[in-house]
N, C-alpha and C positions, 0 to 999 in steps of 0.2 A: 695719380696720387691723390687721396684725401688726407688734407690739410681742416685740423681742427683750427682756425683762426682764434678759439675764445671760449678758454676752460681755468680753469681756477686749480691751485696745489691746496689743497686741505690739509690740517693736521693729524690728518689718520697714522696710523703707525705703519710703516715700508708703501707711505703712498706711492711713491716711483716707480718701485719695484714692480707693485704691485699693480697700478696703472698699466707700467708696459706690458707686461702679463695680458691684460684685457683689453687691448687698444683690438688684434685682431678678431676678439668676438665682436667688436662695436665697427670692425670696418672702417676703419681707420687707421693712415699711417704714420702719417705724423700731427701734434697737436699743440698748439702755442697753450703755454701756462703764464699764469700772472696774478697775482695778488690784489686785493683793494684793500687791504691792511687785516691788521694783527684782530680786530673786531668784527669780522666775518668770520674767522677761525682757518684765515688764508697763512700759507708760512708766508716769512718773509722774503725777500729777493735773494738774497745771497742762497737759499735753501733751493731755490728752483734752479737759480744759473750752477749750483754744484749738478742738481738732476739732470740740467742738461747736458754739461761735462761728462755724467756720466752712460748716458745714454743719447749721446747725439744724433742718431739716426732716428730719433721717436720722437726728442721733446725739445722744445724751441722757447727757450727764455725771453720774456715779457720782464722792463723792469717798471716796479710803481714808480713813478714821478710824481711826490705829493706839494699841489700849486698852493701858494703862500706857506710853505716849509721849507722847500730844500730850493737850495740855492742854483741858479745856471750851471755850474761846471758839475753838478751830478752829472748831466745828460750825455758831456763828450767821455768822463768816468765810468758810467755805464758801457757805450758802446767799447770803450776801449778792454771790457770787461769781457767780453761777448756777446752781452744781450742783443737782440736782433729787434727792438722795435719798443714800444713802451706803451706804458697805462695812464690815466688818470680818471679819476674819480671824486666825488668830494673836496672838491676845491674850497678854498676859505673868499672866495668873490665868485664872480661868474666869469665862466671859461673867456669870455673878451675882456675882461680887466685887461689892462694894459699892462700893470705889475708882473703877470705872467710871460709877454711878450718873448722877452730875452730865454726861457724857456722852452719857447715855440721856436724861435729863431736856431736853438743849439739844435733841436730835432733836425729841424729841415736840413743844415748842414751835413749831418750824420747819413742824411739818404734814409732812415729807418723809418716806418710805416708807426703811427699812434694809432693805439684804441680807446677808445675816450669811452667812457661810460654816458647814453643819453637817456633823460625821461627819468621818472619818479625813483626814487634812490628806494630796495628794501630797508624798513625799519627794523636797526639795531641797536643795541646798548647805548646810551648815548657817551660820548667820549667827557670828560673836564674842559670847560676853556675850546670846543668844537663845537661848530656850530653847523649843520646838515641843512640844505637849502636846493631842494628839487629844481625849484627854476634855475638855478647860478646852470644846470643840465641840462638844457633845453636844446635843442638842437639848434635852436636859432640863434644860440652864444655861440655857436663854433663860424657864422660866418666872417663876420671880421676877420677871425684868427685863419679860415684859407684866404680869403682874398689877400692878407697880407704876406702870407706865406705857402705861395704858388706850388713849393717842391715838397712841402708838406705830407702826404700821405695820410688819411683821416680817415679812421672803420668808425663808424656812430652805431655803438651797441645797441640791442634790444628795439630796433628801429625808432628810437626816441617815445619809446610809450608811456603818456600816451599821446602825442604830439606828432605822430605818423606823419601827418602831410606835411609839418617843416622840416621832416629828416628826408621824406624821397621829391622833396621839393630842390633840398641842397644840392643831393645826389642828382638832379638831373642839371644844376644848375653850374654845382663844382667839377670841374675833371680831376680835384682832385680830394673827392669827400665818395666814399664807398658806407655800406650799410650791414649790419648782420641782422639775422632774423631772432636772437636767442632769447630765449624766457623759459620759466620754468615748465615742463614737460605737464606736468600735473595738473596745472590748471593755472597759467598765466595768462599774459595779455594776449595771448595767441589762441585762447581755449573755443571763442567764440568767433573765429574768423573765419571766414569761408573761401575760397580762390577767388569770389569775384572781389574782396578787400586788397587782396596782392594783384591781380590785375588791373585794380585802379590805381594802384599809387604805383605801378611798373607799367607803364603804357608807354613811353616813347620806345622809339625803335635802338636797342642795346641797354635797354634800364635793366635786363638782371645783368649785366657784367661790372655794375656795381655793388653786385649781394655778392656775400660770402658765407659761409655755412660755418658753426659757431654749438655748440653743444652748452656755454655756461655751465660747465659743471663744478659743482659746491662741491661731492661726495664720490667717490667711485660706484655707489649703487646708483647713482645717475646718470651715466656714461652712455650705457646702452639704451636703457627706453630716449633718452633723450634724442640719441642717436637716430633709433628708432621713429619717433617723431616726428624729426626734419623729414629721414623719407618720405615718410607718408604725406607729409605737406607738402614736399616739392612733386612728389610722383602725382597728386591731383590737379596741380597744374598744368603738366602735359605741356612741359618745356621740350624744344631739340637738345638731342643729347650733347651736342659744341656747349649747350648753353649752359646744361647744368652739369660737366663736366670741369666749364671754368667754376659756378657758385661752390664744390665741392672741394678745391683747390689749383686750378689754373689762375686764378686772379691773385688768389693770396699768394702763391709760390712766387707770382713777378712783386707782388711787392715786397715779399720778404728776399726776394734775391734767389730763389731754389731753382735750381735748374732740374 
């Protein structure tokens, strides 16, 4: 089974629909959706947990958790919602404020798996009264936050770029902080990397069965090349097939619970 860990619902018109539609040209069978708010031109939560209501065998609801907004009891309100795991991004401190804490603590409770967003934020519209702060992202704000909370489940988006070595530093340090590879297809952090870059910062022995495979898609015309992409970048590395059959969706399936 491929499992998209980290793709985005746009405000295209019958995105859903029309999504599942083309999940089999991109080789994919199921795909986590989630929002980083209404300023990316992402829907909002309630709009993805109906797409997954309505199509539950394709689409797996991500809900935003936005840190310094929404209060601790969103998190057990969500899960008791459906959503299978959560977002954050854009925090108003850095992800180890301790403000946050009680946020962190309702996740781990719940068993569901967070994907945090790591490394330099894309520059969008600026919000009133928000204030966007790359570093609060760093991959090295999320250690406090596992060692404090061990049952936690932790994906650190876009390998923390550009901060590489404290995201696959974490990941080999946490059992319970995992990584995705995603950027934009076109020409992101990924455009000048070569396998010996992923061979250096995955070098102990089981360091991809903390990668997961991740498309970030903003658009539905982005689905496939992106998809596309990943290929190409994992097939030049000349992994065992065990090994990239977990980064494709055996690792994400245990920690979203898929059997």
């Amino acid at each position: 089974m491929i499992i998209d860990f980290h793709s985005h619902f746009s405000n295209e018109e019958g995105f859903a629909d029309r999504l599942v539609e083309l999940l089999p040209q991109a080789g994919i069978d199921r795909i986590c959706l989630c929002s980083a708010g209404g300023q990316f031109g992402h829907a909002p939560n309630d709009v993805i947990l109906a797409a997954a209501h309505k199509y539950p065998e394709q689409i797996i609801a991500l809900a935003l958790v936005e840190l310094g907004i929404d209060q601790p009891d969103v998190v057990h309100r969500y899960a008791a919602q459906g959503y299978v795991g959560f977002k954050i991004t854009n925090p108003k401190a850095a992800y180890d404020d301790e403000a946050f804490f009680p946020l962190y603590e309702g996740m781990e409770r719940t068993g569901l798996p967070l994907l945090a967003h790591t490394g330099i934020l894309m520059r969008v519209a600026a919000q009133p009264g928000r204030r966007t702060n790359s570093n609060w992202m760093r991959p090295i704000c999320l250690d406090a936050v596992l060692r404090t909370f061990p049952a936690l489940n932790i994906v650190g988006a876009h390998m923390g770029a550009p901060w590489h070595e404290e995201a696959s530093m974490l990941a080999r340090m946490h059992p319970n902080f995992y990584l995705d590879l995603t950027g934009a297809w076109w020409g992101g952090w990924r455009a000048n990397k070569t396998p010996g870059f992923y061979r250096y910062h995955f070098f102990w022995e089981g360091a991809w069965d903390k990668v997961l495979f991740g498309t970030d898609g903003l658009a539905l015309k982005e689905l496939v090349p992106s998809k596309q992409f990943h290929d190409g970048m994992i097939a030049s590395l000349d992994l065992p097939k065990e090994t990239v059959d977990k980064i494709y969706g055996g690792t994400a399936a245990r920690l979203l619970g898929i059997r």
